[in-house]
C-alpha positions as CSV (number, residue, x, y, z in Angstrom):
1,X,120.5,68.6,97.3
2,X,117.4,69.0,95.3
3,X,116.2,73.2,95.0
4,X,113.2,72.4,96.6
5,X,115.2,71.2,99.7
6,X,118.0,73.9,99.8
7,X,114.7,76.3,100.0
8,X,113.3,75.0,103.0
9,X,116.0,74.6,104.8
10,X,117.2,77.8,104.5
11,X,113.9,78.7,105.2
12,X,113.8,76.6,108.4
13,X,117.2,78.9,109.8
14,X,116.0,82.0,108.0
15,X,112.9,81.8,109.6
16,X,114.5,82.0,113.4
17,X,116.6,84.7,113.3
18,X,114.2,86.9,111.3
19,X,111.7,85.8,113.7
20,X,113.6,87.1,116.2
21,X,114.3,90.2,115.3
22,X,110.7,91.4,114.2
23,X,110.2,90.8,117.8
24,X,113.0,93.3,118.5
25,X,111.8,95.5,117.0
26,X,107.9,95.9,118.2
27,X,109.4,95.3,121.7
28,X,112.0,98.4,120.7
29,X,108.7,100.4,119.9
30,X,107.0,99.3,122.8
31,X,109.5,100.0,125.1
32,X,110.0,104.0,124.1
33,X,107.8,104.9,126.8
34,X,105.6,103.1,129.4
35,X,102.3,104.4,128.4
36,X,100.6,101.6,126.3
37,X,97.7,100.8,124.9
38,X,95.0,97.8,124.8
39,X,96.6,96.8,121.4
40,X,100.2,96.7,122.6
41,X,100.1,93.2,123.5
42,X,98.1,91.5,120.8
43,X,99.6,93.6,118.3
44,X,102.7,90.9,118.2
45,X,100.7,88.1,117.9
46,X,99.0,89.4,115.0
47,X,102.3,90.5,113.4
48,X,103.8,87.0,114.2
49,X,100.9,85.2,112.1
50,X,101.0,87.9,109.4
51,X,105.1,86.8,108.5
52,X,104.7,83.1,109.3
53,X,103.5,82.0,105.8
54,X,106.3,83.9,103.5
55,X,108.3,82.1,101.0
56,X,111.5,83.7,101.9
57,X,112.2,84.1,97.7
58,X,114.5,87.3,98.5
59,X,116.3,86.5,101.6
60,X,117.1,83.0,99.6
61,X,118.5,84.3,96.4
62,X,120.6,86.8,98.0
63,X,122.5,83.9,100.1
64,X,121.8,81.4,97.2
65,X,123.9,84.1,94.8
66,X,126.5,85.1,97.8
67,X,127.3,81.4,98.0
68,X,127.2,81.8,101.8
69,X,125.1,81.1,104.1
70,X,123.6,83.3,107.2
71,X,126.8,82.6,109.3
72,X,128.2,85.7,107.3
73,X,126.9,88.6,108.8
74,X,126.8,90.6,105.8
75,X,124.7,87.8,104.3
76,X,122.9,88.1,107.2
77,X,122.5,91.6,107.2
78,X,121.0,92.2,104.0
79,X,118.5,88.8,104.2
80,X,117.4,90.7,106.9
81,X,117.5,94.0,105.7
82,X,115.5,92.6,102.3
83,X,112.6,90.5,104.1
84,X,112.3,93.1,106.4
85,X,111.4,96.1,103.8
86,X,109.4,93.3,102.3
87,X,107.2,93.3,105.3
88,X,106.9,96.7,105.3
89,X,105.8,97.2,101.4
90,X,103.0,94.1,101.9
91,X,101.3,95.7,104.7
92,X,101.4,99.2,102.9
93,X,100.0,96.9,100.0
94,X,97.3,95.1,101.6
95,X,96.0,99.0,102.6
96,X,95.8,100.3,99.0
97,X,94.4,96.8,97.7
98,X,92.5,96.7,100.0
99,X,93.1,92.7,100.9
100,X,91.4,91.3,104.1
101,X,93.6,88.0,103.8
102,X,97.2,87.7,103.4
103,X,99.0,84.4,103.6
104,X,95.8,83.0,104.8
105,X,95.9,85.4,108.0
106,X,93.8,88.5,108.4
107,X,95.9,91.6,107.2
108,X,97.2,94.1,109.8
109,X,94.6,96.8,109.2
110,X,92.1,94.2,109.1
111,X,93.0,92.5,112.2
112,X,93.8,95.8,114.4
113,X,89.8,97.0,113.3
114,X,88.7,94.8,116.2
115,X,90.2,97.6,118.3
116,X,88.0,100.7,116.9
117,X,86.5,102.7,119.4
118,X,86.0,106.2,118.0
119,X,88.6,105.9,115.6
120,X,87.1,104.5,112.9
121,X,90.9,104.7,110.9
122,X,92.3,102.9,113.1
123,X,93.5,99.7,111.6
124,X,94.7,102.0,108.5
125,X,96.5,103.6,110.8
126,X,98.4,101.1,112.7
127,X,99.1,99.5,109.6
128,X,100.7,102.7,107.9
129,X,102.2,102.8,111.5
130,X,104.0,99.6,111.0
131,X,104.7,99.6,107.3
132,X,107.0,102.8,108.6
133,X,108.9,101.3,111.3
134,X,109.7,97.9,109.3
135,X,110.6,100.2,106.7
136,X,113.0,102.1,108.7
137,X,114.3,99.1,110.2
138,X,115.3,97.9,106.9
139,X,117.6,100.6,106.5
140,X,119.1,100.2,109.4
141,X,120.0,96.7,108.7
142,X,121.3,97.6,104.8
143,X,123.0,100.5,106.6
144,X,125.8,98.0,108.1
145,X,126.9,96.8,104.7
146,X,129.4,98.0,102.5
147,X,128.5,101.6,100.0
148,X,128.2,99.6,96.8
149,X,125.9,97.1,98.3
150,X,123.7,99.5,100.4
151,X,123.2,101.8,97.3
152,X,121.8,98.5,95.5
153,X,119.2,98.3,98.1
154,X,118.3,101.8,98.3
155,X,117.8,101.7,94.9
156,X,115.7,98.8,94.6
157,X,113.4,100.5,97.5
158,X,113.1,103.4,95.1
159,X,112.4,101.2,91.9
160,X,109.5,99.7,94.1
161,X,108.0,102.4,95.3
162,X,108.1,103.8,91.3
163,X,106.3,100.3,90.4
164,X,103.7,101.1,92.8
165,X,103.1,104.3,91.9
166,X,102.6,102.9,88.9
167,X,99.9,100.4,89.4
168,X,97.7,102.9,91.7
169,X,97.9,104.7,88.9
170,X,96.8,102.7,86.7
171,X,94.1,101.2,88.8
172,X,93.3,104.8,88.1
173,X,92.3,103.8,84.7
174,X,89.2,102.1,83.4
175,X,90.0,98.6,83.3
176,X,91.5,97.0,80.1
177,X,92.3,100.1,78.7
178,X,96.1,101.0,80.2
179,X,98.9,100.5,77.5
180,X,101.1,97.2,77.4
181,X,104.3,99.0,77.4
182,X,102.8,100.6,81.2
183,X,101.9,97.4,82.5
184,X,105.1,95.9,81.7
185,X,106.4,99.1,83.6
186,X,104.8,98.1,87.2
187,X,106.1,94.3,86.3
188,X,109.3,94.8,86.1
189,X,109.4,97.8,88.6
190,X,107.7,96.5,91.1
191,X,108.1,92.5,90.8
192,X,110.8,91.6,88.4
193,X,113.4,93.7,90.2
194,X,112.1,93.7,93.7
195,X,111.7,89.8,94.0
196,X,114.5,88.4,91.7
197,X,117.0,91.0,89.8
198,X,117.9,92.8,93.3
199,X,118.3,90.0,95.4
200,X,120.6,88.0,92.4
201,X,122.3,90.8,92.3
202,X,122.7,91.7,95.9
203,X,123.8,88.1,96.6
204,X,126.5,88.6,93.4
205,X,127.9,91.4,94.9
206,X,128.2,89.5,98.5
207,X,130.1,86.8,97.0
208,X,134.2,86.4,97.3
209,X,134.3,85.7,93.1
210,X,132.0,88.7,92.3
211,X,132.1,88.9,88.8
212,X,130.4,92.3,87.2
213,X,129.8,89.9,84.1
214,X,127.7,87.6,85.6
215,X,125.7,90.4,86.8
216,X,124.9,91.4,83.9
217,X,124.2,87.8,82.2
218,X,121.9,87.0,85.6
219,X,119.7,90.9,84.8
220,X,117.9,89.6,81.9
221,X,117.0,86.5,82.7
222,X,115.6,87.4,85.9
223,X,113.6,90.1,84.5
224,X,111.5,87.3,82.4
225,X,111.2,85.1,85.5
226,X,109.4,87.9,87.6
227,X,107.4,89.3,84.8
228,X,106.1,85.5,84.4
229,X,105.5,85.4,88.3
230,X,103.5,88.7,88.3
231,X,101.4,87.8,85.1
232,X,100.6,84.3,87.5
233,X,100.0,86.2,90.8
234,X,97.4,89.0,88.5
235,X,95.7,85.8,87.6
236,X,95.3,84.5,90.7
237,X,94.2,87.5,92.7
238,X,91.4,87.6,89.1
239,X,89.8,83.9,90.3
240,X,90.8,82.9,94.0
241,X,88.2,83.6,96.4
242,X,91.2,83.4,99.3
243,X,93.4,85.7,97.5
244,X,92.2,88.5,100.0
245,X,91.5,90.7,97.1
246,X,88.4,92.3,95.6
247,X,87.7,89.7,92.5
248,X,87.0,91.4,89.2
């Protein structure tokens, strides 16, 4: 079956059960005490269209590299577990970039500003709100896997949070002027490992013939893939009016 294929189909299964359970969990956070709120209602709806246009890279590779599919609940678990903390690190993004659009949807704190009363941080806040709990939930879904896997997650949370340290750093700096060797850092920090090596890897270490080598063979090569992707997306976000991002 041709890649193209393989990807939307695993998409088109993915897409259910990780439907599913973002609905879980805002009902889970709804449901810790009856006192609501006017946003309580809409708020799913606006999550629902936020994750609707993802490409599911992540939660594919893993199962691609496990050589299972999402039958095997440790496959499962980490998809999961990986689109899930991908959720929560785009919504913290979209705050510090300040994006309007995501996916060609209004981003959360941009969609939850309709809501503003006195408040006038409320979207911000919401959206911090939400990063949190996804982010938590995460966790709890890597939680179920076996050490050696779970510490591979952890530490690609912590690799990306580094890479994006990094880049509102440097968008600390006049423009042009930050060294190579630093933006190469944020690539590969907060791209190159997030999006490809981690999830290869993950899905190596999920699969019955886990082989240390290949590991190691598969690093590399996916480190040139996502710098190649990042170096695309900066261009992209520099000319697209619908990028949802400020153009320079």
């Amino acid at each position: 079956m041709p890649i193209k294929e393989r990807i939307q189909q695993f998409k088109n299964h993915f897409n259910v059960n990780f439907e599913y359970e973002v609905k879980s969990i805002l009902k889970e956070q709804r449901d810790f005490h009856p006192t609501s709120t006017p946003l309580d209602e809409p708020l799913k709806e606006i999550v629902m269209n936020y994750i609707k246009g993802g490409k599911r890279i992540r939660p594919f590779l893993i199962s691609l590299f496990a050589d299972k599919d999402m039958d095997d609940s440790h496959v499962m678990n980490t998809c999961i577990a990986s689109e899930l903390f991908h959720l929560a690190a785009l919504i913290h993004d979209d705050i510090m970039d300040e994006s309007k659009i995501r996916r060609g949807v209004p981003t959360i704190h941009t969609a939850t500003e309709q809501f503003i009363d006195h408040n006038q941080h409320l979207g911000t806040d919401i959206a911090l709100l939400l990063g949190d709990v996804f982010l938590t939930a995460s966790i709890k879904y890597a939680a179920r896997l076996p050490d050696p896997i779970f510490n591979e997650f952890t530490t690609m949370i912590q690799r990306t949070t580094r890479g994006q340290y990094l880049d509102s750093f440097g968008m600390n700096q006049e423009l042009g002027t930050t060294d190579t060797t630093e933006v190469l850092a944020r690539h590969e920090l907060k791209t190159a490992w997030y999006t490809f090596i981690s999830p290869a890897r993950l899905g190596c270490m999920l699969n019955e013939n886990h082989d240390s080598e290949i590991i190691n063979i598969i690093t590399p090569i996916f480190m040139e893939l996502g710098l190649l992707y990042q170096i695309r997306d900066d261009i992209i976000d520099c000319i697209d009016e619908n990028s949802g991002k400020p153009l320079f």
